[in-house]
Steps between C-alpha positions, in 0.01 A plus 500: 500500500649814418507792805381788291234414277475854358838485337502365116711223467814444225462255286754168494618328172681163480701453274646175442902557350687240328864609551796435267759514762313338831543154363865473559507415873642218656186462707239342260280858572267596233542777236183574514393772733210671641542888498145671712492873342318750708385818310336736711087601486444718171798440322658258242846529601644706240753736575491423889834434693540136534606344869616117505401275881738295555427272791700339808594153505205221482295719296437608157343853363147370409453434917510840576183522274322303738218526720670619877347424805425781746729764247534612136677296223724690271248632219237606785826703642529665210156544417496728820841689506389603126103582563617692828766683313794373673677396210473528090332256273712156413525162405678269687615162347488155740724282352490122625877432531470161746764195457506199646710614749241677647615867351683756357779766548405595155887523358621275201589103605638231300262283754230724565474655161550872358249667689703834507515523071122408541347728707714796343443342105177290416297540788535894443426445141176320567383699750571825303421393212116429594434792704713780350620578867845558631792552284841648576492700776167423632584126649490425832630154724345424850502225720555384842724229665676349166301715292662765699831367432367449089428883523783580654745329264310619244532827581874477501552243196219601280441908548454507128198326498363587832441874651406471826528240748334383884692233677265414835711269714737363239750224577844662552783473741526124375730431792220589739212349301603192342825385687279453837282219290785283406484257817149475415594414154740242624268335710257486227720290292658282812161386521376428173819367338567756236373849350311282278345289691364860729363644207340159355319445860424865516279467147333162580344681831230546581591719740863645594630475862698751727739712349491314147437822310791713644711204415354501141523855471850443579560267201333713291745752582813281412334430181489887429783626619773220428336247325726166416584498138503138496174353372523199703476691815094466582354884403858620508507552894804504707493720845800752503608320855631162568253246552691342828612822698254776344848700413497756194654385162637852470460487131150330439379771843729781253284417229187551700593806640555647139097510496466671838362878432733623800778375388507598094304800534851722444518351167125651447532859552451649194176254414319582831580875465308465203158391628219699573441395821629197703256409795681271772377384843493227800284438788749596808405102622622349188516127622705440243761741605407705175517855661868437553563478124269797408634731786889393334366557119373844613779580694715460144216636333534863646884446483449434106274826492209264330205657533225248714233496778575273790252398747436301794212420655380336849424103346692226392554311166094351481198634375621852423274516164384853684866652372366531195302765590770737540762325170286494204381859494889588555596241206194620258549884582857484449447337124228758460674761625251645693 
């Protein structure tokens, strides 16, 4: 049930995409993809700024399309910020970018696939192309959790294509968030036999127990940031520490750490100062340690002299959908220049 009835709703398209590029994974995913289009009440999309959701880990765009128990879903948030004025007209594309590892960090992967090249190429293209939104200069990237670390990322590796960017809670500080899971993911595979053999029991269910999803979370990781070039190795994962102590292989953690936004963001300078706007907060509870990370990237930020809003706010890492309140309208006036 929506909370205001006297607000005219947006309407959603689905578009069903057949990429070019998805197919090559390692993972068995499908090319095929849902994208959920949301063109605001009264308009057809053309020449409207364009923003892309991507989501956290677990999910994929077209679930933030969904009805929402005791709150709004995305479209019925923007169906309000733009009928009360808060915020300018857009689209906003939900792309559904889930793997059989349970998610995405949205960067190219020989296992995962080239999820970076399609969200910046053909995905664009569709989108565009059918609703004569967006273009250069009027494209923005949002998400939180790993969708705050796609925007994020994106923002630094991809400013041609993108404009403005919000990263809500976005993994960061990789030796805070990820290191602190590797027992976990040590235990996981002491007791089923093999990374394999976790990820096999995992998908025959029908439920998952405990802590399984942090520990496949953390395999979906390895097969992002470092993933084994040898095709044997079952969805190219191998953890950056040893499987008997939990020490760091310095070079497999090296090439890890060549993905975390606080530690390459000096080689970005130039392609953040670019950006319209760059939107980037954390609940001051993170209970994934997140905070640490964004407090670090904003301390280099205002070193840098890059241009950002930074805020915290009194919650932690879950159901923070209510951010979005104060990001899009920044994101969307920013394109718009109003």
């Amino acid at each position: 049930m929506r909370a205001r009835l006297d607000i005219p709703a947006g309407t959603l398209h689905r578009i069903s995409h057949r990429s070019e590029i998805l197919g090559s994974n390692r993972l068995g995913d499908t090319a095929t993809r849902e994208i959920v289009v949301y063109v605001p009440n009264g308009h057809d999309g053309t020449g409207l700024p364009l923003l892309v959701d991507i989501v956290g880990f677990t999910a994929g765009g077209p679930a933030h399309v969904n009805w929402k128990n005791f709150g709004e879903n995305v479209p019925e948030r923007l169906d309000r910020l733009i009928h009360d004025g808060e915020m300018p007209p857009v689209v906003v594309a939900f792309p559904d970018c889930f793997t059989r590892l349970g998610g995405n960090q949205y960067i190219d992967s020989d296992v995962m696939g080239p999820w970076g090249t399609w969200l910046t190429t053909e995905m664009l293209e569709d989108v565009e192309g059918r609703f004569g939104c967006g273009g250069q200069g009027m494209r923005g990237i949002f998400g939180k959790s790993s969708g705050g670390y796609g925007s994020i990322i994106h923002a630094m590796k991809h400013s041609d294509v993108w404009s403005a960017a919000a990263c809500h809670s976005g993994d960061m500080a990789f030796e805070l968030c990820y290191l602190p899971e590797m027992p976990s993911a040590l235990r996981a595979i002491a007791k089923s036999g093999s990374i394999e053999a976790f990820v096999r029991d995992f998908e025959k269910g029908p439920k998952y127990p405990g802590n399984s999803l942090h520990d496949l979370m953390t395999f979906a990781m390895a097969a992002t940031y470092d993933p084994d070039p040898d095709p044997d190795v079952f969805c190219g994962i191998r953890l950056p520490v040893d499987l008997n102590t939990c020490e760091i292989i310095e070079d497999r953690w090296n090439a890890w750490l060549q993905w975390d936004p606080v530690h390459i963001v000096d080689q970005h300078v130039d392609a953040l100062k670019s950006l319209k706007g760059l939107w980037i907060e954390c609940g001051d509870v993170d209970q994934y340690n997140l905070v640490y990370g964004a407090r670090r990237l904003k301390g280099k930020l205002d070193a840098l002299g890059v241009d950002h809003v930074y805020q915290e706010f009194n919650d932690n890492h879950s159901s923070i959908d209510y951010r979005l309140d104060e990001s899009l309208p920044f994101l969307v006036k920013r394109l718009t220049g109003e």
